[in-house]
PALOGU-386634 format. One record per residue (C-alpha): chain; x, y, z. Coordinates in Angstrom, 2 decimals, m for minus. Each point is the difference from the previous one (the first is absolute). Layout:
# residues N
 unit       u       v       w
    A       X       Y       Z
...
# end
This chain:
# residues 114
 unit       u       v       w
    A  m64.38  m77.43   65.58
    A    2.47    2.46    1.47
    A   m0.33    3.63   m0.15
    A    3.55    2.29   m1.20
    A    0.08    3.64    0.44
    A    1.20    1.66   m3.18
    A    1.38    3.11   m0.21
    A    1.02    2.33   m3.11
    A    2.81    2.34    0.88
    A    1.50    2.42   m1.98
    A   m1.05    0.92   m3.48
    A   m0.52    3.71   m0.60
    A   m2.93    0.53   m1.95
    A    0.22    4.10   m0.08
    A    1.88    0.03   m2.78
    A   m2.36   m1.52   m2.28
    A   m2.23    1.38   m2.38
    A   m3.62    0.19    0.32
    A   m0.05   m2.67   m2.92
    A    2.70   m2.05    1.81
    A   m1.90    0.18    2.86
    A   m3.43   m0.99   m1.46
    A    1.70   m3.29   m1.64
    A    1.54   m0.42    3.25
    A   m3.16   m0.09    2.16
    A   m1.58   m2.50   m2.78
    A    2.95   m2.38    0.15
    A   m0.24    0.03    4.25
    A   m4.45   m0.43   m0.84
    A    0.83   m3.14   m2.35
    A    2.89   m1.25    2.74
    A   m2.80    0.19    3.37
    A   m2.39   m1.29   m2.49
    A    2.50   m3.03   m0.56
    A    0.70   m0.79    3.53
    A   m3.33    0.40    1.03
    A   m1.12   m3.25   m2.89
    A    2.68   m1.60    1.52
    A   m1.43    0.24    3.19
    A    2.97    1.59    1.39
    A   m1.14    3.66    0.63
    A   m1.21    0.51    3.74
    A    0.24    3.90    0.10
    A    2.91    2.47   m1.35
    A    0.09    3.57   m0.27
    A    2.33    3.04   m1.07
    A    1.49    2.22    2.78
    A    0.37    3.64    0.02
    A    3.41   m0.34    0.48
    A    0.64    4.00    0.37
    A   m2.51   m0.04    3.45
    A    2.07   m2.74    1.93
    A    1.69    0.40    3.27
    A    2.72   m2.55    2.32
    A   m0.31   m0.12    3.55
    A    3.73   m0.74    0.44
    A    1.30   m2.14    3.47
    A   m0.81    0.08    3.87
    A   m0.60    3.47    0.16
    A   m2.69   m0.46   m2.97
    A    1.47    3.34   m1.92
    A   m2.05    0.87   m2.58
    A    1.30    1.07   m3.27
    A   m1.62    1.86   m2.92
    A    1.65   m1.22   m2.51
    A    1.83   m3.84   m0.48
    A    3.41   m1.29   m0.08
    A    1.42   m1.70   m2.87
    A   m0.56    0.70   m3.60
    A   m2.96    0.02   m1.96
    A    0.76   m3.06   m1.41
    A   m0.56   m1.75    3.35
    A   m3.62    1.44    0.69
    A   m2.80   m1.92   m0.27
    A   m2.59    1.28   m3.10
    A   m2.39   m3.09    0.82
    A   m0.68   m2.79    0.91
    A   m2.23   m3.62   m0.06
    A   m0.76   m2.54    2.76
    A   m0.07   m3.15   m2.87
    A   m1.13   m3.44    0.65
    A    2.29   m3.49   m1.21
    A    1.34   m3.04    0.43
    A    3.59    0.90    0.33
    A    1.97    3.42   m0.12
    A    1.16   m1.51   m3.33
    A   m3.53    0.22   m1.48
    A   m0.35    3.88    1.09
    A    3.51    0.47   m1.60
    A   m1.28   m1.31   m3.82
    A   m3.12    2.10    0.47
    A    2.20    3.39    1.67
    A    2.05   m0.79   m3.56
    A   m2.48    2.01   m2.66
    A   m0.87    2.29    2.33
    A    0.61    3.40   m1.54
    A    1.71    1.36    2.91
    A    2.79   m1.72   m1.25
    A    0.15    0.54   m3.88
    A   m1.18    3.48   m0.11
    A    1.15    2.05    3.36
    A    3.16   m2.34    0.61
    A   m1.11    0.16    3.51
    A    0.48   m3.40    2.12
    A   m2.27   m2.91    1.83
    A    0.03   m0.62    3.41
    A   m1.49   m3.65    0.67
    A   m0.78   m0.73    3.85
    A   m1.68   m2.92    1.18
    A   m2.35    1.22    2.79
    A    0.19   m2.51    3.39
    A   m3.27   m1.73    0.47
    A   m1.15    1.18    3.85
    A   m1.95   m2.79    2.00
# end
C-alpha cells in the first residue's frame, strides 16, 4: 500500500458560529472515523495556522508571518494509506473540508525511501 500526504488548505472557519462550528467538528469526527474503517487513516491533525513561520532561501530568512493568501495555508493534514492516489481521491471526496469550509485537497504520494 502506498502512503499520500494530504493536506487541507484554506477554509476559514472564524467566521462560523459556535453551532456551525460544533456540526463542523462532528462531520470532520464521522469523516476520520470513516477513513480510519477503511483502513486508510495513518495519522492527521489540525494546524494552528496563526503560529506558523517560512524560512525563505539560502540565507534561511525567517519570516513571521507567510506569503500567499489564506486560502493557500495549510489547516491540516493526513498521512493516508491506498492502493492508488485514485482511491485517496474518492475517500478526500466527503470530506467536510470540502462541502462546508470550501477549502481545497492537496493529495501527495509520499516516495517510499529504501
Amino acid at each position: 500500500m502506498a502512503k499520500f500526504l494530504v493536506l487541507y488548505r484554506g477554509g476559514d472557519g472564524s467566521k462560523l458560529s459556535p453551532k456551525e462550528n460544533d456540526a463542523l467538528m462532528k462531520k470532520w469526527g464521522a469523516y476520520m472515523e470513516k477513513l480510519g474503517k477503511a483502513g486508510a487513516l495513518v495519522h492527521g491533525a489540525p494546524v494552528q495556522s496563526s503560529a506558523a513561520v517560512q524560512l525563505v532561501g539560502k540565507a534561511k530568512a525567517v519570516k513571521a508571518k507567510r506569503a500567499g493568501n489564506s486560502g493557500s495555508y495549510v489547516a491540516g493534514y493526513c498521512i493516508l494509506e491506498g492502493k492508488t492516489i485514485q482511491a485517496i481521491q474518492r475517500l478526500s471526496l466527503t470530506c467536510p473540508h470540502l462541502t462546508v469550509m470550501d477549502g481545497t485537497i492537496e493529495i501527495l504520494p509520499l516516495m517510499q525511501m529504501p
